[in-house]
VEXGU-504571 format. One record per atom (N, C-alpha, C, O): residue in one letter; x, y, z. Coordinates in steps of 0.02 Angstrom, whole numbers, plus 50000, padded with zeros to 5 digits. Each point is the difference from the previous one (the first is absolute). Layout:
<rs>
aXYZ...
</rs>
This chain:
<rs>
x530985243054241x500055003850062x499954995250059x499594995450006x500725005850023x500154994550096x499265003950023x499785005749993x500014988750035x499454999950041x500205002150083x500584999750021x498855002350020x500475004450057x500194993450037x500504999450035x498904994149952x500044992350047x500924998849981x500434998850043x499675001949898x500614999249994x500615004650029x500494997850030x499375009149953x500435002850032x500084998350081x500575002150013x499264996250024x499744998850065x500334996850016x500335000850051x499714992849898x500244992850012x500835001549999x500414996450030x499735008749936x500725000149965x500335004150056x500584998950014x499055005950018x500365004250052x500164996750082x500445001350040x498694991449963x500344998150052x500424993349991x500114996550049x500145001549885x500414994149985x500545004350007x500364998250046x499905008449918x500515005650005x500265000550092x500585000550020x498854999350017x500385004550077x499844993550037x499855000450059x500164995249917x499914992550051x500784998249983x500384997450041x499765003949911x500684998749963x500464999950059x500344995250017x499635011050013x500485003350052x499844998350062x500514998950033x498955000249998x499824994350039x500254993150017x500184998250056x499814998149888x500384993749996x500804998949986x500314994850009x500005012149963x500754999449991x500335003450091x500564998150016x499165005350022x500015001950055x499824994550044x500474999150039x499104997249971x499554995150030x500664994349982x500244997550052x500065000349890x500514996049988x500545002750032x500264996550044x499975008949943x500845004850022x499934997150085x500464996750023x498965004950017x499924999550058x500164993550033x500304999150054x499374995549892x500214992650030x500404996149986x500124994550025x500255009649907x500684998550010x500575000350057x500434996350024x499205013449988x500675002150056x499944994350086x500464998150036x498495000349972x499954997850049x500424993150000x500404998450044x499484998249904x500434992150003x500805002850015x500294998750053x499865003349919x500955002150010x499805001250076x500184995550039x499515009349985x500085000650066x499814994450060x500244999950057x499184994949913x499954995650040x500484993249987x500014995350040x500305004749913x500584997649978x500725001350040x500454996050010x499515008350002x500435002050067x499864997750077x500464998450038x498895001649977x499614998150037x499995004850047x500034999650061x499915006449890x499505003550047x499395001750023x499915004250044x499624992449926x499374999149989x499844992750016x500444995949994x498935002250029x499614992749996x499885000149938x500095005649976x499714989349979x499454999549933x499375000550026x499565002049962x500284996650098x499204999750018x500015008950055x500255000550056x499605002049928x499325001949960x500255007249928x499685003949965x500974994650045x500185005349945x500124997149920x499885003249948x500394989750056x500025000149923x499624996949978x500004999549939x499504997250102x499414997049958x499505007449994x499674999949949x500245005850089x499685006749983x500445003049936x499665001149950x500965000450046x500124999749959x499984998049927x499875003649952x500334988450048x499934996749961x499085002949965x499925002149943x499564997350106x499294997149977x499885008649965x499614999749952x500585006050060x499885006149988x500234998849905x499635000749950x501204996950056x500115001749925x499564993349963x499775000549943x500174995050087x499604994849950x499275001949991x499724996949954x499975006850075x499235003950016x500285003849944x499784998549945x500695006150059x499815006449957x500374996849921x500055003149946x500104992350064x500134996749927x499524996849984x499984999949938x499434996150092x499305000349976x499665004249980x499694998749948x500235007150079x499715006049972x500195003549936x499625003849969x501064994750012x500325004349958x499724993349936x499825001349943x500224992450086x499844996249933x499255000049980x499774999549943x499915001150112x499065002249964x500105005349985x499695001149947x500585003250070x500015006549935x500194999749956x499695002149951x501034994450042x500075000649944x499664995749937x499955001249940x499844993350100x499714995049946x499415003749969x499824999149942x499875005250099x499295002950001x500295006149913x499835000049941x500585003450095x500495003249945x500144998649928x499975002849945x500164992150077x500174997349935x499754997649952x500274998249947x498845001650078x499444998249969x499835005649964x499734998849946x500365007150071x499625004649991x500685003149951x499775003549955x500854996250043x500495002549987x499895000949897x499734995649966x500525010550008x499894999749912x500674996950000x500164997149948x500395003050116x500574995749953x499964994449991x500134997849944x499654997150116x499794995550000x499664994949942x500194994249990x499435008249985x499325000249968x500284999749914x500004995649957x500245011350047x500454999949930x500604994649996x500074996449950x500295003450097x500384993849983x499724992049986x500264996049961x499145003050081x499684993649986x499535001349940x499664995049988x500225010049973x499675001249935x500464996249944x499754996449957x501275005150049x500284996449945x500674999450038x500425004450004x499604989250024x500614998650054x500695002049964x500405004050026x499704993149919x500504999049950x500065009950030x500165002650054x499664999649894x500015007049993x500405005250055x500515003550001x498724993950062x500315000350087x500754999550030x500295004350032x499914990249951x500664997149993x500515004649974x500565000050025x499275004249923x500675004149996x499945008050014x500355004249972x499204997250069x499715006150030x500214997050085x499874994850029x500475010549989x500635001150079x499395000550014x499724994649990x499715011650038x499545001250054x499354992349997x499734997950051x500184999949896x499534996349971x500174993350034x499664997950047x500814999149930x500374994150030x500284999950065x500134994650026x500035012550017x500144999350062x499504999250065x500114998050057x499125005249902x499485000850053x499674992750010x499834997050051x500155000949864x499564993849981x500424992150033x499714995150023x501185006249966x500234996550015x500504997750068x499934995550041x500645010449948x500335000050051x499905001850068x500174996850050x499495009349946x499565002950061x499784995350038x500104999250060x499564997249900x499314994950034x500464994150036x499894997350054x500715001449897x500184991950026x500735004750054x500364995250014x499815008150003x500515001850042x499355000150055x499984994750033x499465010249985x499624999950043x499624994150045x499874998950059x500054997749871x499804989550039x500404999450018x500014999450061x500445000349913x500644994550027x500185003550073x500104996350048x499945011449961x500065003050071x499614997750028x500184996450047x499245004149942x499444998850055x500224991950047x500224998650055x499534997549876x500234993850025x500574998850053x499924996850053x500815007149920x500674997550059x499915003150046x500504999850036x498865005149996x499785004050043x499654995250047x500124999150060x499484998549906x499464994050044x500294995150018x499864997350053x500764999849896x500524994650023x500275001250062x499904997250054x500545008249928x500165000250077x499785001150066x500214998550056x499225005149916x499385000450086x499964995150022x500094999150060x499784996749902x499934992450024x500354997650024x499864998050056x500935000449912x500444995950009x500395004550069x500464997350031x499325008349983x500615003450038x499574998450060x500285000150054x498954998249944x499614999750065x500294993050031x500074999050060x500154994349865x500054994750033x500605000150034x500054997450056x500415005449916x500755001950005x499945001850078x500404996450030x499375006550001x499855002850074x500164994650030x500325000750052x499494991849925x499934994050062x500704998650024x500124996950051x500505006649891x500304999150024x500695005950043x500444999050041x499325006649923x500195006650029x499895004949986x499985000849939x499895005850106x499915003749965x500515003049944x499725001949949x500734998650054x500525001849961x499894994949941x500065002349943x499794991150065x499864999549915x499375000849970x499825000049941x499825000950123x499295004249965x500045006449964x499715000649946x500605003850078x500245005049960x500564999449951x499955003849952x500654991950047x500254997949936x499544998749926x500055002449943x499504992750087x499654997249950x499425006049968x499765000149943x500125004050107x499435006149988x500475003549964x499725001249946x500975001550051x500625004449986x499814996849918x499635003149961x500614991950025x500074996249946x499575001749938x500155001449942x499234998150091x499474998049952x499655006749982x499735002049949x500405001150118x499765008549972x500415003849961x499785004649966x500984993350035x500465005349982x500084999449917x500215003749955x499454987950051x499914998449936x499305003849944x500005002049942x499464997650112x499425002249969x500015007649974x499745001849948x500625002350099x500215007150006x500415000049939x499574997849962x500715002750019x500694996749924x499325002149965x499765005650003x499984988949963x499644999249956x499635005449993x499985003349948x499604998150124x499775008249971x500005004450004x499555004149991x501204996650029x500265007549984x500274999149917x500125005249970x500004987149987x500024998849948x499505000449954x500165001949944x499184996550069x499385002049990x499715007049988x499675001949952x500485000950093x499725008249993x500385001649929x500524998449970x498755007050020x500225004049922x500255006650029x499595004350015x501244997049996x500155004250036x499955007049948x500055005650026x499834993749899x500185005149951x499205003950023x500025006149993x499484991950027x499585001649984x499815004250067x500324998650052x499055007949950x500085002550078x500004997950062x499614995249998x500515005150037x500224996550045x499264998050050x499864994650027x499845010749972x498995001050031x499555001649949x499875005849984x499904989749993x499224999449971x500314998649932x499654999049951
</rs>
């Protein structure tokens, strides 16, 4: 039986979900638009930018927290081999996890690189922010277990 600490964990890893795919959709559309130059990068796409890389921190202490506590988890690292040919088993333990790093990471890449990118315009500050998010966004909308409910 799921413990309620767990259920908890699962409903706000579930509705942070939508948070961070919105929080991304947004700074996508903002880079295209300051890409046009209709916008400065200062003070919109680094707010931008710092909102979806914030709420992609949050979504990864949950989920890591999650995943501790998770029976799929758990059962798959009981007999990997086994894990491995079980779809829900191997996607939470494996794929899930490494599409989500790897987002996070090209998330923080580009915060960074799009802040240095500024020295030389804004427009490739937001190129380079465009880039690296549109990339991170990919991955986890590739990531999400879309079969499964969509909240909690």
């Amino acid at each position: 039986m799921l413990t309620d600490h767990y259920t908890a964990l699962l409903h706000l890893h579930s509705g942070l979900r939508w948070l961070v795919l919105l929080s991304g959709c947004v700074l996508v559309v903002g880079c295209v638009a300051g890409k046009l130059g209709i916008f400065p990068y200062r003070p919109l796409g680094k707010m931008l930018s710092t909102v979806y890389v914030s709420l992609m921190d949050l979504q990864f202490l949950a989920g890591l927290t999650l995943s501790f506590a998770s029976p799929l988890v758990r059962s798959f690292w009981s007999d990997p081999a086994a894990g491995m040919k079980s779809h829900d088993l191997r996607f939470f333990a494996v794929e899930h996890t490494t599409l989500m790093i790897t987002a996070l990471v090209l998330a923080h890449i580009g915060s960074v690189r799009s802040r240095k990118a500024l020295k030389n315009s804004d427009s490739s500050a937001y190129g380079t922010a465009l880039k690296w998010s549109l990339g991170s966004l990919v991955l986890i909308v590739a990531g999400i277990p879309w079969w499964r409910p969509l909240m909690g």
